[in-house]
VEXDO-264953 format. One record per atom (N, C-alpha, C, CB): atom name; x, y, z. Coordinates in steps of 0.001 Angstrom, whole numbers, padded with zeros to 6 digits. Glycine has a CB too. Layout:
N
site:CA&X:X&Y:Y&Z:Z
...
This chain:
54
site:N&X:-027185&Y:-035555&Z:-001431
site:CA&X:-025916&Y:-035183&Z:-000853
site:C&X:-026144&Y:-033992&Z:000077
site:CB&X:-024873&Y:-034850&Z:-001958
site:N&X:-025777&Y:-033842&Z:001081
site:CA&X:-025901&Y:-033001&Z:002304
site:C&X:-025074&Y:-031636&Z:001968
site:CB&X:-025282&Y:-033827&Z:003683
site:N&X:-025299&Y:-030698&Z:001987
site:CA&X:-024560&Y:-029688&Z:001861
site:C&X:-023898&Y:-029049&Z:003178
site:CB&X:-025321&Y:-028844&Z:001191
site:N&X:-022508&Y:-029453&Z:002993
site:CA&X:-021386&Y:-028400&Z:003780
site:C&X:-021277&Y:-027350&Z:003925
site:CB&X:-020415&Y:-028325&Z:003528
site:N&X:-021826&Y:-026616&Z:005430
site:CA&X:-021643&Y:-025233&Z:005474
site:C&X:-019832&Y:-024896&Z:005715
site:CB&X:-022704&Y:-024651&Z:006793
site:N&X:-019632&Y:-024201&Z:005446
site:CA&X:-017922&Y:-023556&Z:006513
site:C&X:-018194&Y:-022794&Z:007479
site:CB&X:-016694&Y:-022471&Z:005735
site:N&X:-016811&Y:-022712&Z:008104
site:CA&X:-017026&Y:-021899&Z:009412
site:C&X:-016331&Y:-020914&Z:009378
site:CB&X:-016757&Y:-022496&Z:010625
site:N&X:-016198&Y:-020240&Z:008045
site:CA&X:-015096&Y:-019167&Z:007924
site:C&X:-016138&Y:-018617&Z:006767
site:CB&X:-013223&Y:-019672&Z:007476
site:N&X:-016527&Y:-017146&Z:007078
site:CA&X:-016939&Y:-016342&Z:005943
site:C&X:-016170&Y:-015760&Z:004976
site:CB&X:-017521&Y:-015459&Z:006321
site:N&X:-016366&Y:-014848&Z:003793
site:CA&X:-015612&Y:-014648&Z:002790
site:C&X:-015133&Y:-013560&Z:003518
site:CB&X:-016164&Y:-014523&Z:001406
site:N&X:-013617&Y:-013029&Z:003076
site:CA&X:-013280&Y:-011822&Z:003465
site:C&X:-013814&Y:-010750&Z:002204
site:CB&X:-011669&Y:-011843&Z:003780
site:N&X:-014312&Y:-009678&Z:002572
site:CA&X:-014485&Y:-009034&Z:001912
site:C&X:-012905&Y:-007770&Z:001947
site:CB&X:-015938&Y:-008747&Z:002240
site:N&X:-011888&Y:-007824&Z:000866
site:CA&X:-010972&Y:-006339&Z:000755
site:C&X:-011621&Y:-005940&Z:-000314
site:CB&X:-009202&Y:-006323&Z:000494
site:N&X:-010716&Y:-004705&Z:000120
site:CA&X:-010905&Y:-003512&Z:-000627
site:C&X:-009519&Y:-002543&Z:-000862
site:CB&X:-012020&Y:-002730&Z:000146
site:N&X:-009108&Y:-001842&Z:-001535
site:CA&X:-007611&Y:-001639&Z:-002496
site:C&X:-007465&Y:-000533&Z:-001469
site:CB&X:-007580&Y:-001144&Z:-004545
site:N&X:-005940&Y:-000625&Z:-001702
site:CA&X:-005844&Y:000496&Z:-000542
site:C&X:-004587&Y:001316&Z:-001302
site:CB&X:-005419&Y:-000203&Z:001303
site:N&X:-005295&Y:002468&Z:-000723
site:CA&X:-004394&Y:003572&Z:-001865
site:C&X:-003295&Y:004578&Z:-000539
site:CB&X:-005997&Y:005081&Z:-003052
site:N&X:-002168&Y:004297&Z:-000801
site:CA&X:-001344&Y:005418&Z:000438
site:C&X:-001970&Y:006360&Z:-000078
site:CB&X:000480&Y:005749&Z:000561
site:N&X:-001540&Y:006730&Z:-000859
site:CA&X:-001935&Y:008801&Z:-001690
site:C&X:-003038&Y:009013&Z:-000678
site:CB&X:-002888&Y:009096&Z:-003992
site:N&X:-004051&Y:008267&Z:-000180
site:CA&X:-005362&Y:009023&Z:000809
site:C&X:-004841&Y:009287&Z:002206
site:CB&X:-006852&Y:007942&Z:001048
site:N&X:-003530&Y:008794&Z:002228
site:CA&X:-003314&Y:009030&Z:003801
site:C&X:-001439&Y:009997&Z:003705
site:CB&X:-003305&Y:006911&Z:004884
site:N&X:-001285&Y:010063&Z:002781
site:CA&X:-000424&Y:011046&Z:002828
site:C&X:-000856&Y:012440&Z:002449
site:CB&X:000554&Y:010672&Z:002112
site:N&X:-001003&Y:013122&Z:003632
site:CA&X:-001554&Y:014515&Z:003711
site:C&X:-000691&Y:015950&Z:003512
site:CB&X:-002106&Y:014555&Z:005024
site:N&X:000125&Y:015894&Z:004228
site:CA&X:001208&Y:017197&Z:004362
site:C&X:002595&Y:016564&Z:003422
site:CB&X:001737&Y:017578&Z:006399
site:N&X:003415&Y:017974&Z:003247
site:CA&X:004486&Y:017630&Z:002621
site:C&X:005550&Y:016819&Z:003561
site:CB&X:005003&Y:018849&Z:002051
site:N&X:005459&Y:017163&Z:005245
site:CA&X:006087&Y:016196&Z:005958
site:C&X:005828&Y:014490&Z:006035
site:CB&X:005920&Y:016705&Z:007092
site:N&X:004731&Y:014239&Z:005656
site:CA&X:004316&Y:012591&Z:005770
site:C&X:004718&Y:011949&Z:004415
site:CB&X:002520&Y:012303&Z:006027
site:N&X:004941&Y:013023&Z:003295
site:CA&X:005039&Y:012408&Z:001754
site:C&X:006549&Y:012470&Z:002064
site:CB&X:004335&Y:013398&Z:000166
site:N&X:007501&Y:013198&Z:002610
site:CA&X:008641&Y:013476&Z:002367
site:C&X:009350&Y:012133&Z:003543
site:CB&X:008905&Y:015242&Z:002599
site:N&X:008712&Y:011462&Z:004380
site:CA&X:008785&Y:010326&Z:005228
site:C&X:008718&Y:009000&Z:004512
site:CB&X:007734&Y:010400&Z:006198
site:N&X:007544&Y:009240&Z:003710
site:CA&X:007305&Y:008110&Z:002762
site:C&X:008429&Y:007458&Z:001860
site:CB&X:006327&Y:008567&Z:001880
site:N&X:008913&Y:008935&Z:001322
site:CA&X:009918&Y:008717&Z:000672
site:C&X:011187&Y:008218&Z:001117
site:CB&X:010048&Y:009604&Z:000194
site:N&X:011567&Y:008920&Z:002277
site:CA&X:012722&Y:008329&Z:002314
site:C&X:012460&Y:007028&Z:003557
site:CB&X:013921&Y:009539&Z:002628
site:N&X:011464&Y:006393&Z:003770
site:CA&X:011552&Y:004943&Z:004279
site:C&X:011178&Y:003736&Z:002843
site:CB&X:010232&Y:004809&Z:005722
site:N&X:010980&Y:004675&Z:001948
site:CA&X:011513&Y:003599&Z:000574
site:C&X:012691&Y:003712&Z:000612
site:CB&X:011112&Y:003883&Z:-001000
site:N&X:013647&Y:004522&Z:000397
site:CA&X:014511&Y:004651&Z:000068
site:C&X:015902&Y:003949&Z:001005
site:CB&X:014314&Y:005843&Z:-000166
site:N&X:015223&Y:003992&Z:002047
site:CA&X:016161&Y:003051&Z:003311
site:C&X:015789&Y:001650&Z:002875
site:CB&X:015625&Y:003309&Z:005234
site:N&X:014481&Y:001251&Z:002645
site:CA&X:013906&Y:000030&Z:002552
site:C&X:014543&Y:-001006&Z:001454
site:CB&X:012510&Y:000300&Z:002294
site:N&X:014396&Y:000041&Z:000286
site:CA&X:014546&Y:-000224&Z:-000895
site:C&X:015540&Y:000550&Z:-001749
site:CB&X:013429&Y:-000184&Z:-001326
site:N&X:016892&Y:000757&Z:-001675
site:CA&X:017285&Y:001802&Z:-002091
site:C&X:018047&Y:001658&Z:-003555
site:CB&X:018023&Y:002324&Z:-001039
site:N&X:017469&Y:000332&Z:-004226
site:CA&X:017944&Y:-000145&Z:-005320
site:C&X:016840&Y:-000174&Z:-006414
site:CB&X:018526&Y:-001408&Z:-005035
site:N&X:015314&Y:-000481&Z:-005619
site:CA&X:014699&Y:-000520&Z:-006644
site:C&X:014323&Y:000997&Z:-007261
site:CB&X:013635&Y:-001365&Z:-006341
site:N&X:014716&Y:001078&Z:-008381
site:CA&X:014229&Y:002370&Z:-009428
site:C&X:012514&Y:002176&Z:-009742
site:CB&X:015235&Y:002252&Z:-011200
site:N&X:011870&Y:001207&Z:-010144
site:CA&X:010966&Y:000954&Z:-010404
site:C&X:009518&Y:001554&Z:-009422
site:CB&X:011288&Y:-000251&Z:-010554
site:N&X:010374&Y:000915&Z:-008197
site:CA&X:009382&Y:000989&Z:-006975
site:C&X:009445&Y:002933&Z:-006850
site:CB&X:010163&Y:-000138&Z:-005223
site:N&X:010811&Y:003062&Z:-006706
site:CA&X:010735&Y:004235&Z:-006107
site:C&X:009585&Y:005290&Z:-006925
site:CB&X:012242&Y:004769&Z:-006064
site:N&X:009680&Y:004809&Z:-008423
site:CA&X:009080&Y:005973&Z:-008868
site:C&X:007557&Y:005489&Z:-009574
site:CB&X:010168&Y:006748&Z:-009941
site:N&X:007109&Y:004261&Z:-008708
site:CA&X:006217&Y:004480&Z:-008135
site:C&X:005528&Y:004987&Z:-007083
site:CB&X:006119&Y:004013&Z:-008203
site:N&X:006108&Y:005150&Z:-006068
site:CA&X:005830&Y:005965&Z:-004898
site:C&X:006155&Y:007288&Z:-005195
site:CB&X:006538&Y:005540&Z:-003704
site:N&X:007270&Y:007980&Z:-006011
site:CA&X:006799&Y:009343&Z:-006429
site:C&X:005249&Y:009368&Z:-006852
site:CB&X:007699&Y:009843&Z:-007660
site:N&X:004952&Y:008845&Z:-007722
site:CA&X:003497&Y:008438&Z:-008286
site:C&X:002536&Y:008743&Z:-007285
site:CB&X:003327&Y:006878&Z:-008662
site:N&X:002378&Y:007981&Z:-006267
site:CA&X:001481&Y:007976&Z:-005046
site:C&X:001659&Y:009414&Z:-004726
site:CB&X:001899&Y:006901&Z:-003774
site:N&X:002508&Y:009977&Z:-004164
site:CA&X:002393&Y:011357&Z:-003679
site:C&X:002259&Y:011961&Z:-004672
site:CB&X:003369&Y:011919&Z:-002935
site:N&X:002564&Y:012269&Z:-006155
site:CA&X:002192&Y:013314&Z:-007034
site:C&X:000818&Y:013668&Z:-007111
site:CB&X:002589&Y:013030&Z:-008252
């Protein structure tokens, strides 16, 4: 039996953490409130993203 190459390689990801790119108290305090526009019901989410910036 002939073996099938593909023409698409594997993607390699990798996890991506906001907390490394929220730096100053102005970019965490942005974060927050474009959850809060986004999402302004979920409790869950939100205080996960407190999480991220703590």
């Amino acid at each position: 039996m002939a073996r099938v190459s593909s023409k698409f390689s594997k993607t390699r990801t990798t996890p991506y953490d906001v907390a490394e790119h929220l730096r100053t108290p102005e970019e965490m305090a942005a974060y927050l409130d474009a959850w809060l526009e986004e999402e302004p019901y979920d409790v869950p989410g939100f205080a996960k993203a407190l999480g991220d910036i703590a």
